[in-house]
N, C-alpha and C positions, 0 to 999 in steps of 0.2 A: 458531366451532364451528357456529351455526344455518346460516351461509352457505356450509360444506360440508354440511350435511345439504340444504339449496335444491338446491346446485349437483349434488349426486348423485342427486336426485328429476328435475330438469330433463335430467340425462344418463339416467337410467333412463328415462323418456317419452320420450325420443328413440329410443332400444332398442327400446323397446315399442311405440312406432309401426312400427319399421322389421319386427319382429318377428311383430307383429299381421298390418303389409301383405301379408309374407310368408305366413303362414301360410294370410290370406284369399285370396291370389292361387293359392296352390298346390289347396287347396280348392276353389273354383269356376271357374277356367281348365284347372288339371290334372288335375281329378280327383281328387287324391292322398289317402289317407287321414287322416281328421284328425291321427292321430296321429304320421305321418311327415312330414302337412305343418308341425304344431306344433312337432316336433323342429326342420327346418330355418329354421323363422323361429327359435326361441330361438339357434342357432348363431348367425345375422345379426345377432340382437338382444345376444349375447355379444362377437363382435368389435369392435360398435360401442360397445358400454359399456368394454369395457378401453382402447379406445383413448381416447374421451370422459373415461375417469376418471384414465386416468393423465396424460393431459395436464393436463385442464382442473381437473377436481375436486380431486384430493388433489396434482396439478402434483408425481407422483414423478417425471417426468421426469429430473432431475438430482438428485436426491438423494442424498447417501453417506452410508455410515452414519456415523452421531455419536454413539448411543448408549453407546458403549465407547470410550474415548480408545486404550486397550491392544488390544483387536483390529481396529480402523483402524492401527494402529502393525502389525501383525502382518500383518496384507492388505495393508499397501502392502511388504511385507518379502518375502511369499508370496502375490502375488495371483493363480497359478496351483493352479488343484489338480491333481492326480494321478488320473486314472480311467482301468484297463485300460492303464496307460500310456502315455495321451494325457494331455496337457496342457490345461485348459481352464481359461480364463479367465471368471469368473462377474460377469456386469457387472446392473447396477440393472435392466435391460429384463427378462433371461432368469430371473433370479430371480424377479419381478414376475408374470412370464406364467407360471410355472409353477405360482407361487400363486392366481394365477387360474385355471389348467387345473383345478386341483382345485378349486377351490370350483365355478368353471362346471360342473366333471362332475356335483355334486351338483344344483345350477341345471338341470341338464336333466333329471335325476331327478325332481325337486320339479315341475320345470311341467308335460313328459309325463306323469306318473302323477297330476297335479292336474285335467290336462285329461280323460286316461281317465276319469278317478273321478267327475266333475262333469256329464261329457257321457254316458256310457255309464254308468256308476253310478247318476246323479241324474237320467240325462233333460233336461240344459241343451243349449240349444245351445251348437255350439262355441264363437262367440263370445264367448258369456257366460262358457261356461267357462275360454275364457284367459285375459279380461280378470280372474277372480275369482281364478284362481290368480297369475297374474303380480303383481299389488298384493299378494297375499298372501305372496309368494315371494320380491319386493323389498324390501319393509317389516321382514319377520322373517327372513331370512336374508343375502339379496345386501349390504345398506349392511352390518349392522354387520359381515361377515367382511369387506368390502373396505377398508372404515374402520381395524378392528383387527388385521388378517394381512396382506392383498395388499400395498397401498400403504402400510401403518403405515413408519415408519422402521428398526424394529427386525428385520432379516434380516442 
């Protein structure tokens, strides 16, 4: 348990680095607004953490579900669904990333409007202000929804 909570702080700093870089590259090379540069470093800093976390941290990679012996029996009977009358088949990946899409939505929510508020609110600079939301924003939201929704076993 500690050494997934190591392992998702050690991927989350890896995010956060790539995240940060981005954000300070776009900033003083582009110009860009702090806020659309902040945006696109959290995108960078999101693709790298789902990938990072479902490999390495929570290693859903392969996972099926187990939770249910009776709807594992049912999925592999009906492992097609029905939508608009296509047929789609819902594998561990797509299910995963789409529970990641929505928590990252709110992830982008939480750090543009943390950096808004900190930098232009409070008068921080940017920097300060990402790095104070970001720890803020991976501590109390990002772990425990990817810990207990995204990667959990139970989908």
């Amino acid at each position: 348990m500690m050494i997934t909570f190591l392992k998702a702080n050690i991927a989350s700093l890896v995010a956060s680095l790539s995240d940060f870089l981005i954000t300070v590259l776009l900033v003083q090379w582009c110009e860009t607004k702090v806020v659309m540069a902040a945006a696109a470093g959290t995108i960078t800093g999101g693709i790298i953490n789902f990938l990072i976390g479902r490999h390495w941290v929570f290693e859903a990679g392969n996972k099926r579900r187990t939770h249910n012996a009776e709807r594992t029996t049912q999925n592999e009977m009906h492992p097609n669904k029905m939508y608009f009358g296509f047929s789609i088949k819902r594998s561990a990946f797509s299910v995963q990333l789409g529970k990641y899409a929505l928590v990252w939505t709110g992830n982008l929510f939480l750090n543009t409007s943390g950096v808004y508020v900190l930098a232009s609110g409070a008068g921080l600079h940017y920097t300060v202000s990402k790095v104070v939301t970001s720890v803020l924003v991976a501590f109390l939201y990002n772990y425990p929804l990817q810990k207990n929704f995204v990667f959990s076993n139970n989908w």
